[in-house]
C-alpha positions as CSV (number, residue, x, y, z in Angstrom):
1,X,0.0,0.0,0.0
2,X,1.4,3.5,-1.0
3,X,1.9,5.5,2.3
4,X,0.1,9.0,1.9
5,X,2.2,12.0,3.2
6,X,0.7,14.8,5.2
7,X,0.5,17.8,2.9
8,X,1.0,20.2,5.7
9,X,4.8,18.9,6.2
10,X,7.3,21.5,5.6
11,X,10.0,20.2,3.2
12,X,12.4,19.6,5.6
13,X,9.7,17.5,7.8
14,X,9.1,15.0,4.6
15,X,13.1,14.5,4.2
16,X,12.9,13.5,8.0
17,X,10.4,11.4,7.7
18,X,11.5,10.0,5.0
19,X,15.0,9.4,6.9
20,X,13.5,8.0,9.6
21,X,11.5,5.6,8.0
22,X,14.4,4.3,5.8
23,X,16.5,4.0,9.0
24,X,13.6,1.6,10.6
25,X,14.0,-0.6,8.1
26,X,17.8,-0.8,7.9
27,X,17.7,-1.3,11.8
28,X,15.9,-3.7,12.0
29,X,18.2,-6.5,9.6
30,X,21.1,-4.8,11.2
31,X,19.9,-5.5,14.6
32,X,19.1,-9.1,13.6
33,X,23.0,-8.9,12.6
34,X,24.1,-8.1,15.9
35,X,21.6,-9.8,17.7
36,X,23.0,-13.5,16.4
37,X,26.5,-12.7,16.1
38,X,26.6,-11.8,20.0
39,X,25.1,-15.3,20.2
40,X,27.8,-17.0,18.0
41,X,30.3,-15.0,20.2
42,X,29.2,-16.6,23.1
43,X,29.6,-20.1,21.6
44,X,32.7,-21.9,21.3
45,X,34.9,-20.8,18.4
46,X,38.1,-21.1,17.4
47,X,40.3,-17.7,17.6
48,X,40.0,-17.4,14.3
49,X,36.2,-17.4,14.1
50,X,35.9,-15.5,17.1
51,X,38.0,-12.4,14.8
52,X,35.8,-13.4,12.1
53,X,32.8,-12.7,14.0
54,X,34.5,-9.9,16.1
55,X,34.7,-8.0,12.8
56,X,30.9,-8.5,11.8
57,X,30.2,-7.5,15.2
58,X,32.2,-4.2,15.1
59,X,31.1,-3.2,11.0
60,X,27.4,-4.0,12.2
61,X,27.5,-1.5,15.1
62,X,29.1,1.3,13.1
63,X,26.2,1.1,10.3
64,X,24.1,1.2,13.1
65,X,26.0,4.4,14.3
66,X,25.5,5.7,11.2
67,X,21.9,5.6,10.7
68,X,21.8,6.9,13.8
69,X,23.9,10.0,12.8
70,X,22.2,10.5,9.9
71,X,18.5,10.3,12.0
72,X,20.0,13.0,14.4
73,X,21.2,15.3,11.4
74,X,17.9,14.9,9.4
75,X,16.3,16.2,13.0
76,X,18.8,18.9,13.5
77,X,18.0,19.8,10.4
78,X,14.0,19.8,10.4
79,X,14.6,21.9,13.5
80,X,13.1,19.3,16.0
81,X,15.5,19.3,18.3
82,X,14.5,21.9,21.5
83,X,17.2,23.4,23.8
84,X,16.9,22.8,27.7
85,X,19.3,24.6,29.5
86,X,19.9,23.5,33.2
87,X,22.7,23.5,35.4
88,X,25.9,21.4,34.4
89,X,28.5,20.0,36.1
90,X,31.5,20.2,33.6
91,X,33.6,17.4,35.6
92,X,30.9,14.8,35.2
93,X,30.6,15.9,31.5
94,X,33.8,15.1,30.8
95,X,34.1,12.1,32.2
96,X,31.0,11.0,30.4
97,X,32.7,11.8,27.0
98,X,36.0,10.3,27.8
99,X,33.6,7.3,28.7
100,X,31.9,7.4,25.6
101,X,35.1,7.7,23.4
102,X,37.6,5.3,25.4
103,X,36.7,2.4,22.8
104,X,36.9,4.4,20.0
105,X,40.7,5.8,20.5
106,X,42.2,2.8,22.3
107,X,41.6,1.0,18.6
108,X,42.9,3.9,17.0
109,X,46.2,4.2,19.2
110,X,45.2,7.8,20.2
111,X,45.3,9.3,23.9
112,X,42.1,11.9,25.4
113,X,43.7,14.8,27.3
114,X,40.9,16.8,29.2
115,X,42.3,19.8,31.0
116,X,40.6,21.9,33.2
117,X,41.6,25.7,33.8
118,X,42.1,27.3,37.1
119,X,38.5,29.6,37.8
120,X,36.1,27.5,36.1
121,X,32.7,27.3,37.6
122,X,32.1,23.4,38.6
123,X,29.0,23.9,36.7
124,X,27.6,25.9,33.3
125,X,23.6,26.6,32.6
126,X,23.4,24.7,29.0
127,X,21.6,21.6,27.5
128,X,23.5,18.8,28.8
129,X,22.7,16.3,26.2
130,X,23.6,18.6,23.4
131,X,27.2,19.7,24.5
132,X,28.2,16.3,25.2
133,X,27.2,15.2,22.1
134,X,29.1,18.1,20.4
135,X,32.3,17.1,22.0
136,X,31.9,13.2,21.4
137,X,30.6,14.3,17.8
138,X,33.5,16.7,17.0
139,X,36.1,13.5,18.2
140,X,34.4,10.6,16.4
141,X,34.3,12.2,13.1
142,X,38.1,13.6,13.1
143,X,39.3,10.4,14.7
144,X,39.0,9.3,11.1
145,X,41.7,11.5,10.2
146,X,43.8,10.9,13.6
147,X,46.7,8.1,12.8
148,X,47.9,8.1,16.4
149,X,48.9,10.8,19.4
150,X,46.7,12.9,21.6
151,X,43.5,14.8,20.7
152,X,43.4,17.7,23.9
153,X,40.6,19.2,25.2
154,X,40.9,22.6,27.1
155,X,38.4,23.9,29.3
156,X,38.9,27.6,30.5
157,X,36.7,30.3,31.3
158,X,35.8,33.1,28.4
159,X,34.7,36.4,27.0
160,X,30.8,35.6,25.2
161,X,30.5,39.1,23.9
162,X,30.7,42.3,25.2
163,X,28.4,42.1,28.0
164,X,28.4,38.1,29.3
165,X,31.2,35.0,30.1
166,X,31.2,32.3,29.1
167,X,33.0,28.9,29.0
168,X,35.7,27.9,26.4
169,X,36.3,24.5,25.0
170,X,39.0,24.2,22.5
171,X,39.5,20.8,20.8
172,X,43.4,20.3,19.2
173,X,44.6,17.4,17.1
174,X,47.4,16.4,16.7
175,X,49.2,18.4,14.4
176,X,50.0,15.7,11.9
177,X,46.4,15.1,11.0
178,X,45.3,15.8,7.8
179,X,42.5,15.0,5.2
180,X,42.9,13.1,2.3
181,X,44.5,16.0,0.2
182,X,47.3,16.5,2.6
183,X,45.1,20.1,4.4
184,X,44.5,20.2,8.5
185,X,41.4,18.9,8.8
186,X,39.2,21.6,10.5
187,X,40.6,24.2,8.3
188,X,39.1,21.9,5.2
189,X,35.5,21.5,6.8
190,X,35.2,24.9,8.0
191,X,35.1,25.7,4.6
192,X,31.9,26.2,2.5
193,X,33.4,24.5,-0.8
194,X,34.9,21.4,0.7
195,X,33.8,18.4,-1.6
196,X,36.8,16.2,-0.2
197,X,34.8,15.1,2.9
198,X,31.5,16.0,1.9
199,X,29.3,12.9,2.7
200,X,32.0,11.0,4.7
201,X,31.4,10.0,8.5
202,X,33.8,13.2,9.3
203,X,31.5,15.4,7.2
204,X,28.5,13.7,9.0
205,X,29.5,14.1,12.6
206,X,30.9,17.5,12.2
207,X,27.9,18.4,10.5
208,X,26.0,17.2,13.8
209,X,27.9,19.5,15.9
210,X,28.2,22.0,13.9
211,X,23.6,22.5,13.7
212,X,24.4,21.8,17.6
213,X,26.9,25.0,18.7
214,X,24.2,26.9,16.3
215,X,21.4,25.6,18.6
216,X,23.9,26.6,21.7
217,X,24.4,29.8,20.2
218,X,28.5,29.3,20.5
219,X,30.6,31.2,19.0
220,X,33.1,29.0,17.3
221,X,36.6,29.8,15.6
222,X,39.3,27.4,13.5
223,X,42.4,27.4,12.9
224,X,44.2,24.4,11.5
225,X,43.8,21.8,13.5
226,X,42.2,23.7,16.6
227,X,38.8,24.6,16.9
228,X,37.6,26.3,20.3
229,X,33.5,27.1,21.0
230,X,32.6,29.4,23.3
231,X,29.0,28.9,25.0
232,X,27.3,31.7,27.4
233,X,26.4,29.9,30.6
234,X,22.6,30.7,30.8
């Protein structure tokens, strides 16, 4: 049966739905995927089936991650995603990213340095959920690029504007890291006319955070392989 869509949907509400209805049905095989290969890892295998399996296990989560991202930027983009600012604490945010990444960069052979300026508040009026997944965004999709080293995150206090503070965090790469025509990575996506990654995970997870420090109302600066946002504490 054809599925009728609502003629009051904006544009941008049919390419979500849309999306989101194509992502349903990729989940659900994919899940099936994981599903029975976390059974066949808990059988008895030799260690060469258990890398065999191992692999599936790891390529079937990452599509998974995908359509995730790609849900989350279809939403960001259909503006249905709502700001709730509440109180913060920065330590605990942290951690929670580190957390969240710690898989990630062991298997890429790079280090997480968090550090944390003398003066900070312990805690920032912002959304939560949408700064941590700015940070963790901003990582996964230059890991890609990363080959090995230490990916630093400082955390200092800051000017907003003229009138308010706010709170700094300035994400460096190693300096070695580069896209696939040899340019620092965040100098290549912060431009407008930047096919190279266009469509890549990079592209996608950048593109995540980037609608997210909009929604934040950061202001954000690059240069090379250093970008720093800036968001007021509400």
């Amino acid at each position: 049966m054809t599925q009728q869509i609502d003629e009051n949907l904006t544009e941008r509400e049919i390419r979500l739905k849309m999306v989101v209805d194509i992502a349903h049905e990729l989940r659900t095989p994919l899940g099936g995927i994981v599903g029975m290969n976390e059974l066949l890892l808990s059988s008895q295998l030799d260690p060469e089936q258990k890398q065999f399996s191992e692999t599936i296990h790891d390529s079937a989560k990452s599509m998974l991650q995908l359509l995730n991202d790609f849900v989350e930027l279809a939403k960001l983009d259909a503006e249905k995603v709502v700001i709730r600012s509440a109180p913060t604490h920065l330590q605990t945010l942290l951690d929670e990213c580190s957390y969240a990444l710690r898989k990630l960069l062991k298997s890429h052979n790079i280090e997480l340095n968090i550090v944390f300026s003398e003066g900070l508040p312990d805690t920032i009026g912002t959304d939560e959920n949408c700064l941590r997944q700015t940070i963790i965004s901003i990582v996964t999709g230059a890991t890609k690029y990363v080959e090995s080293g230490t990916i630093r995150i400082d955390i200092a206090p800051a000017a907003h504007n003229a009138k308010k503070s706010g709170i700094s965090f300035k994400i460096t790469l190693p300096p070695n890291t580069v896209n696939r025509n040899g340019q620092p990575l965040f100098t290549v996506i912060a431009s407008e006319n930047s096919p190279v990654l266009r469509f890549d995970s990079t592209w996608l997870r950048l593109s995540i955070a980037q609608h997210l420090l909009n929604l934040l109302q950061a202001t954000v600066s690059i240069q090379d392989n250093t970008m720093e946002f800036v968001i007021q504490s509400n």
